[in-house]
SELUMVEX-216106 format. One record per residue (C-alpha): residue in three letters; y, x, z. Coordinates in nm, 2 decimals, padded with zeros to 4 digits. Example, Ala and Ser with C-alpha at 12.3 -4.5 7.8 and 13.67 -1.06 7.14 Angstrom:
<dogus>
> ALA/-00.45/01.23/00.78
> SER/-00.11/01.37/00.71
</dogus>
This chain:
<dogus>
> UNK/-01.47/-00.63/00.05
> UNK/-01.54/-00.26/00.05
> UNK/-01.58/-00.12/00.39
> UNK/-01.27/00.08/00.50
> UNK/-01.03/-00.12/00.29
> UNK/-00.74/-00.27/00.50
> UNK/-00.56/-00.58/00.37
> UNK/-00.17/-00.62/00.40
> UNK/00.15/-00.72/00.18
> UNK/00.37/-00.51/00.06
> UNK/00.71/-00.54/00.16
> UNK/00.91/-00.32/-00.09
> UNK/00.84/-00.18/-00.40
> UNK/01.06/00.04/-00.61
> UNK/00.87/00.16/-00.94
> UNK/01.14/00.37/-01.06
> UNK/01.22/00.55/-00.73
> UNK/00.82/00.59/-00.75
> UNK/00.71/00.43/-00.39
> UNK/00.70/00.17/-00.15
> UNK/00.55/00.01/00.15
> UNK/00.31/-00.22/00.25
> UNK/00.28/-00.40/00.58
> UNK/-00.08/-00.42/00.74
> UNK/-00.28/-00.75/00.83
> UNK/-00.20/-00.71/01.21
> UNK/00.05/-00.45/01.23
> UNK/00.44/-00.44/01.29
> UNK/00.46/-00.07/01.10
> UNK/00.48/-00.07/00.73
> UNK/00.31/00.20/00.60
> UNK/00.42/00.43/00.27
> UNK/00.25/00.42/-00.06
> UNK/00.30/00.62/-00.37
> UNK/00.35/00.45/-00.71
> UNK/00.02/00.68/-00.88
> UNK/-00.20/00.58/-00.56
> UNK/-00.18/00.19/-00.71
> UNK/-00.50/00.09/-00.92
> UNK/-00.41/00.11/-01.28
> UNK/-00.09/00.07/-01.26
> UNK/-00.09/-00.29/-01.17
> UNK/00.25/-00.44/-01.13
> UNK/00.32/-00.51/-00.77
> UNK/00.58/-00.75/-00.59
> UNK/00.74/-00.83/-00.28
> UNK/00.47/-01.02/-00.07
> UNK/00.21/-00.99/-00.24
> UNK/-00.12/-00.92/-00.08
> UNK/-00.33/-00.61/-00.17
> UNK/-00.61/-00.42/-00.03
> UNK/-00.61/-00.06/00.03
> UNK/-00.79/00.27/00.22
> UNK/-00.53/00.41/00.51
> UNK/-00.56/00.78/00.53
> UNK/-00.35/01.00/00.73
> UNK/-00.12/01.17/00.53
> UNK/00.17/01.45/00.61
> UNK/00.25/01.36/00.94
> UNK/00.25/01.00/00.89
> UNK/-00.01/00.71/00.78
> UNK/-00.02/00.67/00.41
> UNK/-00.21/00.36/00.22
> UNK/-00.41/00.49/-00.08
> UNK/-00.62/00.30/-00.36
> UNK/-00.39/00.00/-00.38
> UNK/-00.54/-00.29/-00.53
> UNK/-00.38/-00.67/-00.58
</dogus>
């Protein structure tokens, strides 16, 4: 794995409002994710475990680079 990638699942995902939220190995805060910030597109679902970069977005933690 890439250093700086984090690993979690996400724990909602709503294409058409255009976000969700995936919860960090380790963590008890789910943390926001665009829709455009997921690797190609790539369907995602409810549990399912992806890696990503955590950056620090506007005022809050956001994951980036989302990749199943």
């Amino acid at each position: 794995m890439e250093t700086g990638r984090s690993v979690g699942f996400v724990t909602s995902f709503d294409r058409t409002a255009g976000y969700g939220f995936v919860l960090p190995l380790n963590s008890e805060e789910p943390v926001y994710f665009r829709v455009e910030d997921v690797e190609d597109g790539h369907p995602l679902s409810e549990g399912q475990q992806v890696s990503f970069v955590l950056v620090l977005g506007e005022g809050r933690f956001e994951a980036k680079d989302l990749r199943p």
